[in-house]
Legacy VTK file of the C-alpha trace (Angstrom):
# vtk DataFile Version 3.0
C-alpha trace
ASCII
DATASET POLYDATA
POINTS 471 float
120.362 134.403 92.713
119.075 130.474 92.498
116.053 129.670 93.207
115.180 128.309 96.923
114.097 124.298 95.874
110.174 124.076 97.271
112.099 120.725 99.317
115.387 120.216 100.807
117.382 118.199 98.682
117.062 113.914 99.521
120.699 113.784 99.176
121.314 116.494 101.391
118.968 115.675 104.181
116.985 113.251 103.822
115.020 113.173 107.079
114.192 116.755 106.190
113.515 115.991 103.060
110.818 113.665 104.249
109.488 115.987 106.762
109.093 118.702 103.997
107.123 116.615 101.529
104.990 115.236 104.205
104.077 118.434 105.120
104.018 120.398 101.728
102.265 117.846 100.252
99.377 118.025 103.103
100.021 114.275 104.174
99.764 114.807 107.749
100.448 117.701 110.947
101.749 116.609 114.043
98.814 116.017 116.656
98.231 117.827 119.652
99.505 115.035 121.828
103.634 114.227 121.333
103.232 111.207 118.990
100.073 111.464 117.014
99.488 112.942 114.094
96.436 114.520 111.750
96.363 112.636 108.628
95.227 115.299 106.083
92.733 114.400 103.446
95.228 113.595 100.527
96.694 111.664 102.644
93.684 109.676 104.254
93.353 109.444 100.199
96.226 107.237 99.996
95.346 105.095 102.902
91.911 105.031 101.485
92.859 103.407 98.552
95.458 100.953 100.293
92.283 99.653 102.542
90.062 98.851 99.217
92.651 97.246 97.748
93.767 95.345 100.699
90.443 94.560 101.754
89.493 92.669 98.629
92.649 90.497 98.836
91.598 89.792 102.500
88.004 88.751 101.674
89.545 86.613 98.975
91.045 84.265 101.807
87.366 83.957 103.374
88.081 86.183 105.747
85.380 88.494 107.220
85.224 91.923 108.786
84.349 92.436 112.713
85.500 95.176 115.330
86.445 94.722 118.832
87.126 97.279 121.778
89.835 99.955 122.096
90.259 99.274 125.843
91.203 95.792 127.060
91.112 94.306 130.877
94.740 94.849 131.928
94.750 91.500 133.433
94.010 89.825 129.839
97.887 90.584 129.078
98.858 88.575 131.719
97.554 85.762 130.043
100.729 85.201 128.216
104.128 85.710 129.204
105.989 86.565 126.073
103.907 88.774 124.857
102.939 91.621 127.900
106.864 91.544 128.284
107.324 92.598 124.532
104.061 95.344 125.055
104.771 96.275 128.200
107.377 98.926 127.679
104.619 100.636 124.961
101.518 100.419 126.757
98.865 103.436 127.739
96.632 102.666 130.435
93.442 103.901 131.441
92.958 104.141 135.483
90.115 106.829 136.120
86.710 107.275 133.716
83.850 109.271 134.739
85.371 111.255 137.353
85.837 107.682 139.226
89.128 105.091 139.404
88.567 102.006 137.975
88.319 99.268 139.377
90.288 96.972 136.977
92.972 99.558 135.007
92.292 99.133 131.240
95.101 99.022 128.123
94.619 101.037 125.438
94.591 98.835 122.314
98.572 97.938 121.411
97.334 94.918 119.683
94.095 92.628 120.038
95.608 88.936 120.103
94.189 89.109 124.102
90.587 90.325 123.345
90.365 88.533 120.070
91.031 85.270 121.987
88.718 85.692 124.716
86.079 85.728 122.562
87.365 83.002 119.840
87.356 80.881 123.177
83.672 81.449 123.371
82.823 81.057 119.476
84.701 78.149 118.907
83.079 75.087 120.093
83.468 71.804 117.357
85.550 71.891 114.727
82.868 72.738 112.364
83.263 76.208 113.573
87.242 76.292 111.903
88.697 77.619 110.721
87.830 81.224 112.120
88.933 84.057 110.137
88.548 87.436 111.484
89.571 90.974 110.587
89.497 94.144 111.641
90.040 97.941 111.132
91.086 99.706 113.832
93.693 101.977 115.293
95.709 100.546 118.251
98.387 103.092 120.695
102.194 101.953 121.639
103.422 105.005 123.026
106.529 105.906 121.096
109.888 107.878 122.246
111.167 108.441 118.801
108.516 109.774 117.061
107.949 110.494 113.425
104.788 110.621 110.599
103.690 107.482 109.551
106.603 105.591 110.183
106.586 105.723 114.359
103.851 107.331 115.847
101.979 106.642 119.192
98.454 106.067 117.735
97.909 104.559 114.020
95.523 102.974 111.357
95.981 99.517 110.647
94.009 96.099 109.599
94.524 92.818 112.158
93.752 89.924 110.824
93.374 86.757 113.598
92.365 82.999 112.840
92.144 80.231 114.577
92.648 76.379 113.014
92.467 73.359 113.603
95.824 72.170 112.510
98.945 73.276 112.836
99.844 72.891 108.906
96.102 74.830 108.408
97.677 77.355 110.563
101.136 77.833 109.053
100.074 77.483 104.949
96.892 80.338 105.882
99.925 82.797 107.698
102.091 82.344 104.430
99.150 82.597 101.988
97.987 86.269 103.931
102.312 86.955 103.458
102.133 86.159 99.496
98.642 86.591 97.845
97.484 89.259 100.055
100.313 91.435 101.572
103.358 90.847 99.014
100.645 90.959 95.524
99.520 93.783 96.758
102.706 95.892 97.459
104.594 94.560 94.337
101.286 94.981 92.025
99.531 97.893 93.462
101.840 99.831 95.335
105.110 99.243 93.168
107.341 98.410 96.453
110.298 96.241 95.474
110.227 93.768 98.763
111.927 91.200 100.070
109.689 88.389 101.611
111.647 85.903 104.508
111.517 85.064 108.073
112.034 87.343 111.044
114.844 86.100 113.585
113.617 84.879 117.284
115.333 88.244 118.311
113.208 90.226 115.720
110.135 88.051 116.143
106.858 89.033 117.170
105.766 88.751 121.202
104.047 85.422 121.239
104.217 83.895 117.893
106.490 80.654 116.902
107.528 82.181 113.734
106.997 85.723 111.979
107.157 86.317 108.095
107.998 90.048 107.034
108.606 91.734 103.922
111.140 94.413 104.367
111.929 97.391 101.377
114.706 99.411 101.153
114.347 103.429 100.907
115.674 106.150 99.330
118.450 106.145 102.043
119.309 102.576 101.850
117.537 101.762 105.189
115.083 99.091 105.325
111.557 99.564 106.518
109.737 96.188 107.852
106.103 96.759 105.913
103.751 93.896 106.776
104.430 90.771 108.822
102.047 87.584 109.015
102.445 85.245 112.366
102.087 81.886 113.575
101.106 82.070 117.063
101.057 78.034 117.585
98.803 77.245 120.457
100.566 80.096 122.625
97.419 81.978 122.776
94.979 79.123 122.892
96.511 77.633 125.984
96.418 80.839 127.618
92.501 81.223 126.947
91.623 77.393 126.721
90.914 77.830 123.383
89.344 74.505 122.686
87.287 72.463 119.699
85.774 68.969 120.023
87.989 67.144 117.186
85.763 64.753 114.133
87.397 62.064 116.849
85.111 63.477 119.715
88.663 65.040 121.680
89.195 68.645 122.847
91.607 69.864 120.912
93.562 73.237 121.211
93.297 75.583 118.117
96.502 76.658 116.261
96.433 80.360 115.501
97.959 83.074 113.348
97.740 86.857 113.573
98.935 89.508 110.671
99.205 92.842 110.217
99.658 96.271 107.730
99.307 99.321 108.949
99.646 103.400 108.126
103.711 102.906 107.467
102.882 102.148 104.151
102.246 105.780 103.491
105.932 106.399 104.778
106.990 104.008 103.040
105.316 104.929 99.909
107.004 108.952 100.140
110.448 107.366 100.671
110.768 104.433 98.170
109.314 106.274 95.168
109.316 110.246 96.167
112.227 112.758 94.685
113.469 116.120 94.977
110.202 117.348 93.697
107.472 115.093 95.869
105.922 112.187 95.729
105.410 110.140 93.061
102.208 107.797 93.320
101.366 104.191 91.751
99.197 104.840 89.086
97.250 101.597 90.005
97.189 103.093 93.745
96.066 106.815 93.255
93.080 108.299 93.660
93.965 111.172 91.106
95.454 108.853 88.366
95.218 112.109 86.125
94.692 115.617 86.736
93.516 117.889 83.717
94.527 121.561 84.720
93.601 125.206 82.680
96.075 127.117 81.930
94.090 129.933 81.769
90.857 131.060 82.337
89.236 131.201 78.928
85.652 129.830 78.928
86.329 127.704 75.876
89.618 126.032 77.526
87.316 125.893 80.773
84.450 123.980 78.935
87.670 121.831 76.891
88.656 120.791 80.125
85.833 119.314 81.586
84.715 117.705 78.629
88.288 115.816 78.856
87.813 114.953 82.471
84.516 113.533 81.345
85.950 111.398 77.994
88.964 110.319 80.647
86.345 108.918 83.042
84.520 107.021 80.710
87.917 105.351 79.796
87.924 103.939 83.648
90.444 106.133 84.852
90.291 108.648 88.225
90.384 112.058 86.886
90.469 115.469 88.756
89.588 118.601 86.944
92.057 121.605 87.977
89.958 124.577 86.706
90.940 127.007 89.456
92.241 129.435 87.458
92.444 132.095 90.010
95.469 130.331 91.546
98.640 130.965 89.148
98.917 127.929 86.695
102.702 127.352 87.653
101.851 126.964 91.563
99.086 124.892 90.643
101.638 122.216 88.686
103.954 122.290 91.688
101.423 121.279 94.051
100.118 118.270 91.564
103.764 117.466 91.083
104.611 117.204 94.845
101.483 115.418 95.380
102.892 112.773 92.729
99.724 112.817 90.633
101.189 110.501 87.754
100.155 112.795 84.509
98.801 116.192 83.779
97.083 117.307 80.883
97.736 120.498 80.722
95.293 122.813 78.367
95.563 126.535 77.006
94.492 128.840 74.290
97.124 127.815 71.973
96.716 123.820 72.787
93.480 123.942 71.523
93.863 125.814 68.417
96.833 122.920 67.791
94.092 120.412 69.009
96.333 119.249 71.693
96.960 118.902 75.145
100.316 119.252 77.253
100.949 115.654 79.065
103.186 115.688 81.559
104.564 112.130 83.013
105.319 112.441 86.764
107.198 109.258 87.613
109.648 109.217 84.042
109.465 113.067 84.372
109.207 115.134 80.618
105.962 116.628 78.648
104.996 116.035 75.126
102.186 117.472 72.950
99.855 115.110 72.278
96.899 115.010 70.029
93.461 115.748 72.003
91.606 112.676 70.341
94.359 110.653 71.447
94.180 111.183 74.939
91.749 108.148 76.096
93.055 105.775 74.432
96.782 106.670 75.271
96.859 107.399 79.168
95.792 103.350 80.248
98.591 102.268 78.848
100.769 105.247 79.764
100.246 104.723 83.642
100.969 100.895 82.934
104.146 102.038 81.473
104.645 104.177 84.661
103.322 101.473 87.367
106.186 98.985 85.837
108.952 101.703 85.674
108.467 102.449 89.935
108.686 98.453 90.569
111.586 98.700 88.393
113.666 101.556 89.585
113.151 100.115 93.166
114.336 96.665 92.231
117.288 98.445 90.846
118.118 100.196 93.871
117.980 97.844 96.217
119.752 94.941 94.141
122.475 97.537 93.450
123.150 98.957 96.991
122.747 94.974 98.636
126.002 93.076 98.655
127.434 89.906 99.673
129.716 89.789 102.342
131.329 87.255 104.460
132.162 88.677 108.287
130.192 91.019 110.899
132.497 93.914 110.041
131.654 93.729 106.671
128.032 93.684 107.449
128.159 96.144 109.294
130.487 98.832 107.060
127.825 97.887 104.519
125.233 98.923 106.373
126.337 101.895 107.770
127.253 103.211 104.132
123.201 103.074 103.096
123.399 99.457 102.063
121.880 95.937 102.683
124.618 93.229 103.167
123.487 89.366 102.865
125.789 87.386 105.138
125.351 83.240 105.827
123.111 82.577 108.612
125.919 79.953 109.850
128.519 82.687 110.207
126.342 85.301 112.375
123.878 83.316 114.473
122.178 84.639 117.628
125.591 85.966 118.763
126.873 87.713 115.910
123.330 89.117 115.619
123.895 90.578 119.107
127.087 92.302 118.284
125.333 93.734 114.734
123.120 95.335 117.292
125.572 96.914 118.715
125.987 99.001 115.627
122.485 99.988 115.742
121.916 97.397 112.552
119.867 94.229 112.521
118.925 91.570 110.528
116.026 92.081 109.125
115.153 88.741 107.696
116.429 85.773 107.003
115.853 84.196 103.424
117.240 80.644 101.654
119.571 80.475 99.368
117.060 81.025 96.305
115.654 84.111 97.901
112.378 81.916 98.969
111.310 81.801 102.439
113.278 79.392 104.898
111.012 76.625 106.606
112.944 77.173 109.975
115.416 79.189 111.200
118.359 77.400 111.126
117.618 75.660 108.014
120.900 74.983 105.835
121.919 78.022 103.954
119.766 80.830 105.244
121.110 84.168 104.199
120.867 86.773 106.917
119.400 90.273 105.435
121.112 93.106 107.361
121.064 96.756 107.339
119.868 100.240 109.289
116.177 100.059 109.685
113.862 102.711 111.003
LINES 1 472
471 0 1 2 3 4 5 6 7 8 9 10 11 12 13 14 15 16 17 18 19 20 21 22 23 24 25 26 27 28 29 30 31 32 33 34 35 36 37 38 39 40 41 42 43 44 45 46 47 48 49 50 51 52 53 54 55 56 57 58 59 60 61 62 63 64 65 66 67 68 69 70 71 72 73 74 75 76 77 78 79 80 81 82 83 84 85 86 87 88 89 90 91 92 93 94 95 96 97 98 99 100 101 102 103 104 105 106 107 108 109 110 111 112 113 114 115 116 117 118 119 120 121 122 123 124 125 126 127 128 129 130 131 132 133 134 135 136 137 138 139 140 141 142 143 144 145 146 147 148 149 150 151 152 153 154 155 156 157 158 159 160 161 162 163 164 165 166 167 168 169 170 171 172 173 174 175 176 177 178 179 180 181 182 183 184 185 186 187 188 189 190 191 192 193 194 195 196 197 198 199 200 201 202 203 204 205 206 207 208 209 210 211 212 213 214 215 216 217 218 219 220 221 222 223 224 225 226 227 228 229 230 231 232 233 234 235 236 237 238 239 240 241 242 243 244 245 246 247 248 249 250 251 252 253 254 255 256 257 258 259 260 261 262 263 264 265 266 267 268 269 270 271 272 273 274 275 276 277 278 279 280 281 282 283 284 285 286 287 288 289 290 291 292 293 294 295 296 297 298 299 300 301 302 303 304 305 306 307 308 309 310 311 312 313 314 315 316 317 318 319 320 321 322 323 324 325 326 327 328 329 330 331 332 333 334 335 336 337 338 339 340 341 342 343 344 345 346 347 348 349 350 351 352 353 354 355 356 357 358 359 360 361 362 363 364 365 366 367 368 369 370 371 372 373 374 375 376 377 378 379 380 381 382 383 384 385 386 387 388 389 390 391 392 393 394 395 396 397 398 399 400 401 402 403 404 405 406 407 408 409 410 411 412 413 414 415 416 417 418 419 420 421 422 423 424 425 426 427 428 429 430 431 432 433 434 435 436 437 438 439 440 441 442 443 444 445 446 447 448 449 450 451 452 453 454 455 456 457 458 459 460 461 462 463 464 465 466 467 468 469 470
């Protein structure tokens, strides 16, 4: 009788599949309240990692660190139209604390554009004091009806970045800059994501902003997942809190604003753009276990081997775990480093080190080879290069094999609804056609020019709509 697989196949069910490796991979639990979640401490691991690395390319753009509150004056949302209509429908509001009701209700965080702006109206006083770039680290709440870890959930981790200029080309050229050098560099070069940078739709826009850039990647399933998106705001917000500077000129001027954003997704993103049948597989430049060195058995001089390997890896400047539990069965122990996606093992017995060698096993190509113990340091650095550019590459593949071009809305949609992306001519679909796509449950997802670069405006001359399922 066959062996049960330790995860439902992908290509049997691949919602399950997802839910299986989230779970046996201790990612996350569900959280008490429908909607939230526990993120376990591999997990938090991941997202760990993502903020360091995000957090640098941030600071880069001269951006600094602050925090503001989780619960905002209800009445600040009134402040602008478009954007409590596109909240409203998500919203959690606070009406009683300390046994009393309020007097004022207050939101729950959804977003901070509101609070952020209240107080940039206060700190910004001459243009000497722009631009004004701020960031935080927070967690926000939309309350969600559809549920799932890390890609929907009611509460979750994020960064918000908001700035405030003094021009609106200052304002447009720092939202694409935070789009290319910060969120694109970082998924393409750290986290291996083949993405697709453009410009959302008015439809698919953000609440409030004149113009949102997104990078959307394609999963395992052929769906697209929206991962980061940058906005300009205009002077939306800055009319709605008199957001003022006295100009070089001696004239009040209103600011011009962006707001951008990356959040917790990136960890469902991560499982279902690189994971397989047997777990994850993690970015070597991303994980904090680049390499784990594991005991077969335990014999005190394979014990001592061990360590002393984790300690010669170190010193090469790579993150090394030492697996010397030998209490737990070896084989469980590699199926748990395997669905965790550690990218290599160095695997050590008895009979390895009267060979003087080591087992390496290569997560992300897959396969082991013996290799020579006083080879080890100087081979891995360039082995989990070797593996970084192979995850860019096989998601490149995928999506630039499942996308095609297609001419109508029923061939957009056919494509779509058989795992793919379709690219269709802006002119041909428009607001309308976009409408009926919707109909289908598929959207567009972004638009992009001709070259692939980002359009300048929405109905610039030969935009290419992106269109597919998206969760």
């Amino acid at each position: 009788m066959a062996k049960a697989p330790v995860l439902t196949p992908r290509a049997e069910d691949f919602p399950r599949w997802y839910q299986d490796l989230i779970a046996k991979a201790e990612l996350a639990d569900n959280g008490p309240v429908r909607g939230t979640m526990v993120i376990r401490p591999y997990g938090y691991g991941l997202w760990e990692r993502m903020q360091a690395e995000m957090d640098a390319r941030i600071k880069a753009t001269g951006t600094q660190n602050a925090y503001f509150p989780l619960l905002i004056p209800q009445s600040y949302l009134t402040r602008e139209a478009d954007h409590v209509e596109g909240f409203a429908p998500e919203l959690a509001v606070v009406t009683h604390g300390g046994g009393n009701e309020l007097e004022e209700p207050a939101v729950v965080r959804p977003t901070s554009e509101m609070i952020v702006n209240d107080y940039f109206s206060k700190w910004v006083q001459s243009y000497r004091d722009l631009p004004l770039l701020i960031n935080q680290w927070a967690n926000v709440v939309r309350w969600e009806l559809r549920p799932r870890l890390f890609l929907r959930t009611t509460e979750f981790l994020w960064q918000e970045g908001h700035t405030a200029h003094a021009t609106y080309e200052e304002a447009r050229d720092f939202a694409s800059h935070i789009h290319r050098e910060v969120y694109e560099d970082f998924m393409v070069n750290v986290l291996a994501m083949d993405v697709v940078p453009g410009r959302k739709t008015v439809r698919e826009r953000f609440a409030g902003a004149v113009n949102t850039l997104t990078l959307e990647g394609m999963m395992g399933d052929g769906k697209a997942l929206q991962m980061a998106t940058s906005h300009e705001l205009g002077q939306n917000f800055a009319q709605a809190f008199n957001t003022r500077y006295l100009s070089k000129e001696g004239t009040q001027e209103l600011v011009w604003q962006t707001s951008w954003g990356s959040t917790t997704r990136m960890i469902g993103a991560l499982v279902m753009m690189h994971g397989d049948d047997n777990g994850l597989r993690v970015p070597p430049r991303l994980a904090q276990t680049q390499v784990v060195v594991l005991a077969i058995k335990g014999d005190e001089t394979v014990l001592a081997k061990v360590r002393d390997i984790g300690d010669q890896l170190r010193a090469a400047g790579l993150r090394v775990h030492v697996d010397d539990r030998t209490d737990t069965p070896f084989g469980r122990r590699a199926v748990d480093w395997e669905l965790k996606g550690v990218p290599v093992r160095v695997e050590v017995g008895p009979r390895d080190l009267e060979n003087g060698t080591a087992m390496l096993a290569r997560r992300i190509p897959g396969g082991k080879e013996a290799v020579s113990l006083d080879a080890l340091a100087g081979l891995l650095p360039s082995v989990l290069e070797e593996d970084q550019a192979l995850l860019l590459r096989q998601a490149r593949e995928r999506r630039e094999s499942r996308t095609s071009d297609v001419s109508t809305i029923e061939e957009a949609v056919e494509v779509a609804g058989a795992g793919g992306w379709a690219r269709v001519p802006w002119a041909v679909l428009g607001e309308e056609g976009e409408a009926r796509l919707a109909e289908h449950a598929v959207t567009v997802r972004c638009l992009v020019a001709e070259d692939g670069s980002v359009p300048e405006a929405d109905e610039a001359p030969g935009n290419v709509a992106i269109v597919a399922r998206a969760y």
